[in-house]
KOLMIKOL-989276 format. One record per residue (C-alpha): residue in one letter; x, y, z. Coordinates in steps of 0.02 Angstrom, whole numbers, padded with zeros to 5 digits, always signed. Layout:
BEGIN
aXYZ...
end
This chain:
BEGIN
x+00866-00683+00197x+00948-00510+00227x+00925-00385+00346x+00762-00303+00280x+00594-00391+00305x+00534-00520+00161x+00500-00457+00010x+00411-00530-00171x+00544-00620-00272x+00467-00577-00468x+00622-00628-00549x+00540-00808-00471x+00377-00758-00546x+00449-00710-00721x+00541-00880-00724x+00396-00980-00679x+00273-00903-00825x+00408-00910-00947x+00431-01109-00890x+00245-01144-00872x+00213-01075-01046x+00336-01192-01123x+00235-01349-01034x+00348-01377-00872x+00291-01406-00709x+00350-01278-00577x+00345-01265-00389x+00390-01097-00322x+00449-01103-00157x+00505-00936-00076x+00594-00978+00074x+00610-00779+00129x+00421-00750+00132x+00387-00907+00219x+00515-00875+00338x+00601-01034+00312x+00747-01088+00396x+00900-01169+00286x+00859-01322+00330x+00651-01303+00307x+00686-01257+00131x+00790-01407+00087x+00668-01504+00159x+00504-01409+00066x+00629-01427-00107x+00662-01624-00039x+00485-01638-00056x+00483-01625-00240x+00520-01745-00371x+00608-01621-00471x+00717-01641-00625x+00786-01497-00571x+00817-01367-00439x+00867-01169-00450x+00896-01030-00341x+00883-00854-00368x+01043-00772-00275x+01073-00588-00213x+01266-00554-00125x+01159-00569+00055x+01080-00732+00024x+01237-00844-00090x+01310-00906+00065x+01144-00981+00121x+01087-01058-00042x+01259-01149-00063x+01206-01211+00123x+01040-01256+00050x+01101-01367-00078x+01216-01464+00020x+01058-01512+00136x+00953-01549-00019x+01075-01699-00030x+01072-01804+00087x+00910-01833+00068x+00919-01943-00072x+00893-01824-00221x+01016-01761-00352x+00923-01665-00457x+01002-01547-00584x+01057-01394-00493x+01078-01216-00567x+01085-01023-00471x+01048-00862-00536x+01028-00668-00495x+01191-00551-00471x+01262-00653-00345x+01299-00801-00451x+01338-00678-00602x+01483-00609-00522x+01551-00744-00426x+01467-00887-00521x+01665-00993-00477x+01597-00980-00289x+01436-01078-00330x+01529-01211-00442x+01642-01251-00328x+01498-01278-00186x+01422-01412-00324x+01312-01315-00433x+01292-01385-00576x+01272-01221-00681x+01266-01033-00674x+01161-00914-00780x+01246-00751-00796x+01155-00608-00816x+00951-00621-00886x+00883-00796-00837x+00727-00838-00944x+00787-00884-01111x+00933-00996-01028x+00813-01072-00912x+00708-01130-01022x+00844-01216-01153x+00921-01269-00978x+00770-01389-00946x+00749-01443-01121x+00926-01503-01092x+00893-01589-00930x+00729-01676-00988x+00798-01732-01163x+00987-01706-01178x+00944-01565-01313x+01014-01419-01308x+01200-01468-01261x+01253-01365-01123x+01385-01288-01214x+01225-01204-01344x+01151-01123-01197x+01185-00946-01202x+01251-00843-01022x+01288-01052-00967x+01421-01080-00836x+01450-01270-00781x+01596-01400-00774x+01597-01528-00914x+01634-01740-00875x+01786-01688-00856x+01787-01561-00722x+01834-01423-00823x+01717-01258-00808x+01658-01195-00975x+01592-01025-00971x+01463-01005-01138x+01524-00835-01212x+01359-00813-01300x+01284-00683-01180x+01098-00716-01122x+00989-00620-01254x+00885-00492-01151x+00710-00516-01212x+00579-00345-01262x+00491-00331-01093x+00331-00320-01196x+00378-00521-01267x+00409-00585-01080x+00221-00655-01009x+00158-00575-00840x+00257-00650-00686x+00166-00791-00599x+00099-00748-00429x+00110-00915-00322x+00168-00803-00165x+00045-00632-00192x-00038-00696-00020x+00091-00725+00082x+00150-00551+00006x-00034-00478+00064x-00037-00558+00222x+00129-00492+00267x+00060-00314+00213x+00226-00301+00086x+00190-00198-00076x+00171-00323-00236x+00307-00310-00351x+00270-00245-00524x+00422-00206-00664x+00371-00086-00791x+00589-00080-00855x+00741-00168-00821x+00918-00075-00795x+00982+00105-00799x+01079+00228-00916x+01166+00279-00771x+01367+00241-00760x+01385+00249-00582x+01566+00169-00541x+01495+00070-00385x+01323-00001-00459x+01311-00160-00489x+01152-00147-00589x+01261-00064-00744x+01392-00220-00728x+01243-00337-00721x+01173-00242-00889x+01339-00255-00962x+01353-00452-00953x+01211-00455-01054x+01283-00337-01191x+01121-00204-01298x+01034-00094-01214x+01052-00074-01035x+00869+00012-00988x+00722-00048-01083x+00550-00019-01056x+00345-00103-01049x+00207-00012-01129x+00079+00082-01032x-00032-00038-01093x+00039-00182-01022x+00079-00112-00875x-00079-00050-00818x-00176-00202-00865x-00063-00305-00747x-00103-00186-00626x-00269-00189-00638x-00276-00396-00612x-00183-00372-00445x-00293-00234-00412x-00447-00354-00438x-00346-00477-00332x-00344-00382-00186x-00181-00286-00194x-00178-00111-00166x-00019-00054-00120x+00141-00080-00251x+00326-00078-00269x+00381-00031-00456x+00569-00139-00434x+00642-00041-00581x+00811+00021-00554x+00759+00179-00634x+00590+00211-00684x+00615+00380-00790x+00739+00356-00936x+00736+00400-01104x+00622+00391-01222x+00515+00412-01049x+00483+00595-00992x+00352+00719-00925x+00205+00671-01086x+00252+00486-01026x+00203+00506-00863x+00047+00596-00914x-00017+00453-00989x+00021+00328-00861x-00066+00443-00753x-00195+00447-00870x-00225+00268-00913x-00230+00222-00732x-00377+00339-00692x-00459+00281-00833x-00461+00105-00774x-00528+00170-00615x-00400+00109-00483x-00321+00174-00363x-00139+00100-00335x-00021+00178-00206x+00158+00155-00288x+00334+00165-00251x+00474+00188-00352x+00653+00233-00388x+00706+00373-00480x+00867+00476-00544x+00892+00633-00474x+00928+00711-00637x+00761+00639-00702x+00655+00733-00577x+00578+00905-00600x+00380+00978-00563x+00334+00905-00748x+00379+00720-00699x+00323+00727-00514x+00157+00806-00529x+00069+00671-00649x+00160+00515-00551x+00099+00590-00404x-00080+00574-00486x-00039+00415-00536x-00047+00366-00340x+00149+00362-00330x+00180+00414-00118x+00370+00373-00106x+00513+00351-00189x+00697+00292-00199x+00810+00411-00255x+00998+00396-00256x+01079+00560-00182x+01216+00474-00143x+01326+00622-00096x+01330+00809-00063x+01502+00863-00112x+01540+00897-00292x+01703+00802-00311x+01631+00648-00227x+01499+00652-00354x+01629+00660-00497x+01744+00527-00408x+01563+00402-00407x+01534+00459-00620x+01335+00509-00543x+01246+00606-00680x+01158+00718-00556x+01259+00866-00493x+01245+00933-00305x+01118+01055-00367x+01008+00946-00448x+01008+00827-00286x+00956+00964-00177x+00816+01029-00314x+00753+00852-00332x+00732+00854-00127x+00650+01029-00122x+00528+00930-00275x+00481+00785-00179x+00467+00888-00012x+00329+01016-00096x+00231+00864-00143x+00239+00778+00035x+00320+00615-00036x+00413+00505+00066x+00611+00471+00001x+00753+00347+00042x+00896+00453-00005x+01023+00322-00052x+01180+00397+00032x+01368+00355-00006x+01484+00438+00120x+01631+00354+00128x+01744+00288-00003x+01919+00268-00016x+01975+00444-00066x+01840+00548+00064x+01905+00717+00118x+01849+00795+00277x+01788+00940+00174x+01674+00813+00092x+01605+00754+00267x+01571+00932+00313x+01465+00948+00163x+01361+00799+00190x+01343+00843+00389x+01268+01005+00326x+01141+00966+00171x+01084+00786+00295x+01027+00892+00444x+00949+00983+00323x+00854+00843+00241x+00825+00754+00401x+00672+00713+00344x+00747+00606+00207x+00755+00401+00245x+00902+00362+00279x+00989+00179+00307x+01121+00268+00467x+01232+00379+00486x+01357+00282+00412x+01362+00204+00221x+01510+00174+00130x+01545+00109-00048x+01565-00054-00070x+01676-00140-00178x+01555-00250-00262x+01608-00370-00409x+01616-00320-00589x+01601-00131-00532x+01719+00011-00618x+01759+00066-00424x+01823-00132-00408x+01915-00109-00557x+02017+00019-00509x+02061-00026-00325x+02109-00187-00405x+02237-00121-00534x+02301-00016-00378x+02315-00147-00281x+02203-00067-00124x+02091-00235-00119x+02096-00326+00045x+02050-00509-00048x+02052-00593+00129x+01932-00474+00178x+01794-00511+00064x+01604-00499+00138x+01461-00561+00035x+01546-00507-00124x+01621-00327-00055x+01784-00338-00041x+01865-00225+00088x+01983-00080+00074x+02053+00050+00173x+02005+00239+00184x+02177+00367+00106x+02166+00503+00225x+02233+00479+00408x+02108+00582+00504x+01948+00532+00389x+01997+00354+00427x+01976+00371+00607x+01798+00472+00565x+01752+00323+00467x+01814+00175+00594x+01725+00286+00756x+01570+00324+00658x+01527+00124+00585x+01568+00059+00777x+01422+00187+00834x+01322+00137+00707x+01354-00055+00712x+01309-00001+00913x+01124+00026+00850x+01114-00049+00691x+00944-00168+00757x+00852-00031+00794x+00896+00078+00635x+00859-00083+00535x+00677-00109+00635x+00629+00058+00633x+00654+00117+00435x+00606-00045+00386x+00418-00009+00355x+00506+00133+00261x+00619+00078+00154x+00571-00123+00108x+00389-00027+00118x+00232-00087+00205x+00051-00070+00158x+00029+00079+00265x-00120+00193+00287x-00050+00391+00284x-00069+00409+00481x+00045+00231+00497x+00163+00294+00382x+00189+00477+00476x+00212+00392+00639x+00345+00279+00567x+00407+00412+00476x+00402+00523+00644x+00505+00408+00732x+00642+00373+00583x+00673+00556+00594x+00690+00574+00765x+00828+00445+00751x+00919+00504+00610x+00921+00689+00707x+01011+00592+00855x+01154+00506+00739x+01194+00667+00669x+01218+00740+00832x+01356+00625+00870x+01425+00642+00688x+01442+00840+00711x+01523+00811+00887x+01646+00673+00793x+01690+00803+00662x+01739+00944+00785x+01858+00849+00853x+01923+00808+00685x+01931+00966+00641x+02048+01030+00785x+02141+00871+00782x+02353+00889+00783x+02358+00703+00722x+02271+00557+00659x+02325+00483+00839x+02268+00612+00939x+02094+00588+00858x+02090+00432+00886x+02119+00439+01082x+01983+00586+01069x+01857+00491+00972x+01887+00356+01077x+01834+00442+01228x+01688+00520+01145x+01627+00361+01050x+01620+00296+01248x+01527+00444+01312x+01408+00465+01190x+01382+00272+01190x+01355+00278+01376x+01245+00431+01403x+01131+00379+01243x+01090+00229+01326x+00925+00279+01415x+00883+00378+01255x+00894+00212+01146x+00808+00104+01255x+00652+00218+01246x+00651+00251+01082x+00668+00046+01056x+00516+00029+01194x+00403+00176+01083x+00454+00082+00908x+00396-00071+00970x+00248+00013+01037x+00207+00078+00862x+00226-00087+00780x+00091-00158+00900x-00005-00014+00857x+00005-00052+00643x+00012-00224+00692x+00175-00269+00601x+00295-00407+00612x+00491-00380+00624x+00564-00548+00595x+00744-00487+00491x+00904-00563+00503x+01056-00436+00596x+01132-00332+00437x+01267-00428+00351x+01358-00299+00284x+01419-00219+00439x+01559-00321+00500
end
């Protein structure tokens, strides 16, 4: 669970139909979109006479699934245990030591399946299962140094759907994956380390074909509202032509899907936008990330400032909605570089945005870990969910950055509840998603009220302690005199989810601590 509402898991479904073509028996159980507790799911996987057990991990849920498989236990059943995803890629010591019995790192269905050959008949050995973690008789870990082979996305089999209803009832978007990975070198993402472990190509693509036929069984299923999960959807060989025939196919089928998807800055222009917007596309992902030029270079992001803002302006003319991933803090921020994101943010208010405050994190197997590590700037003991901590260069920017996360962490529930239909999207009609939208905004205008009063008084500070004592004082005013403000907003947000007739039910965000 995390602090968005629940979402499909397809890297379940992918495992499943690769599993179920080979023969096997599978029970999917999806603890987030049932809403399970950690102790209901070991209880539902209890239930099963399985030969073996395995958990798809993110950093947000590794903690719990270790917790999971400790109550599985006592129960009475040992079956064979094994985690996958990015959590146990890049910390895949963590789930050993918490008694898994393997790790896949990196690309799970080809390992999966030679994993429960081995478990049913001894054959493969462990130690011939490519991307294979585990601890031999011995105790010693092993880590296979064959990588996981990455299969064609055309050879992989349609994911299973065990949990579209739940999905439907729940009015999420169904999950659809027409590429996996990015060409992108971005020094924080995790999605190019995760690429890397593999080794090849670290974007690669479906046909149009293939795509648009799975869409059109969901479509005939009931589903009418979809999330594309790539990381990027535009890379090469894909371009403008490429998106005039997905366009193309998809009205030729005769459906109507309404998609979201994520999207490079630098891939956007009128060509590409136009034909996805015909292709029923209403919102996207799209990873500003910054709007200072020397941040961008420090973060290795292809796009430039003015490509950003033109990709903005692009979206904007064809009223789509955008989560504007945002990094402003990292460990070298200026206060020049806050200025510039202050001005080009109340600009593109209208932009989704997760708060005021975002900050890099130090994620495993990044370059951006990498480097703090050979600098010795990692706080180890300070590790959260796989981000460890580190502190902010400048003096004055680090008092910006402690005052501006305590305001935020001050509202965090309600800036999680209210983008939420936003950014882990709902099946919205077009007058649910402008009030949503209307309200997000209205928000978002708020924190960057406070952030321009914060960096005034940076501006004109003598010292990094005499902002502080001024911050301080402001952080308490503001706090205080908002209060009326937030609890009406809260009251009209809740009003508006009665009105679309959706369910909040998220954990508190993790990641600010």
């Amino acid at each position: 669970m995390t602090h968005r509402t629940a979402e499909e898991n397809l890297g379940l479904g992918y495992l499943a139909a690769v599993l179920r073509g080979a023969g096997h028996s599978v029970a999917v159980v999806d603890g987030w979109l049932e809403g399970m507790t950690v102790a209901e799911l070991a209880e539902r996987i209890s239930r099963h006479d399985a030969e073996i057990v395995g958990f798809a991990c993110y950093r947000s849920n590794m903690e719990r699934a270790m917790e999971t498989l400790r109550l599985v236990r006592p129960h009475g059943r040992r079956p064979f245990s094994v985690a996958g995803g990015y959590g146990p890629t890049f910390h895949t010591a963590d789930f050993l030591d918490a008694g898994f019995d393997a790790v896949v790192r990196g690309e799970g269905e080809v390992p999966l399946r030679m994993l429960v050959e081995h478990v049913l008949r001894a054959d493969p050995p462990l130690s011939a299962i490519p991307g294979l973690s585990f601890r031999d008789e011995d105790g010693t870990v092993r880590h296979n140094t064959t990588p996981a082979p990455k299969l064609p996305m055309d050879a992989l089999p349609d994911p299973e759907r065990d949990t579209l209803a739940l999905t439907l009832a729940r009015r999420s978007l169904v999950h659809i994956q027409t590429a996996r990975g990015c060409q992108a070198s971005c020094t924080f993402c995790s999605i190019v380390a995760f690429e890397r472990v593999g080794g090849g190509a670290t974007w690669r693509q479906r046909s149009i074909g293939r795509i648009v036929d799975e869409l059109e069984r969901l479509y005939e299923r009931g589903a009418r509202h979809f999330k594309v999960i790539d990381d990027s959807l535009i890379e090469p060989p894909r371009d403008a032509e490429w998106c005039e025939e997905l366009a193309a196919e998809i009205a030729r089928r005769g459906i109507h899907p309404r998609l979201r998807g994520s999207i490079r800055a630098d891939r956007v222009s009128e060509e590409v936008i136009e034909p996805l917007v015909r292709a029923g596309f209403f919102s996207f992902s799209c990873g500003i990330e910054n709007f200072s030029s020397s941040a961008l270079r420090r973060m290795a992001k292809r796009a430039d400032v003015g490509q950003n803002l033109a990709a903005l302006d692009t979206f904007l003319r064809h009223g789509l909605y955008v989560q504007a991933g945002h990094i402003l803090f990292d460990d070298q921020t200026t206060l020049s570089e806050l200025e510039d994101n202050y001005a080009m943010m109340r600009r593109y208010v209208w932009t989704i945005s997760k708060g005021i405050f975002t900050e890099m994190y130090a994620a495993a197997g990044t370059n951006f870990t990498r480097k703090l590590l050979r600098r010795g700037e990692l706080d180890i003991d300070q590790d959260v969910l796989g981000n460890t901590r580190y502190a902010v260069r400048d003096e004055v920017v680090r008092v910006v950055y402690d005052v501006l996360k305590r305001w935020h962490k001050a509202h965090a529930a309600v800036y999680d509840k209210a983008i939420d239909p936003l950014s882990a999207p709902k099946a919205l009609s077009s007058e649910e998603l402008r009030l949503l939208h209307g309200l997000a905004v209205e928000l978002r205008a708020v924190d960057l009220d406070f952030f321009r009063r914060l960096l005034d008084l940076a501006a004109v500070a003598s010292s990094a302690v005499t902002l502080r004592r001024d911050a301080e004082d402001l952080l308490r005013a503001d706090t205080e005199a908002t209060l009326p403000w937030y609890a009406d907003f809260e009251a009209r947000l809740n009003r508006a989810y009665q009105e679309v007739g959706l369910v909040y039910d998220a954990d508190p965000n993790p990641f600010l601590c």
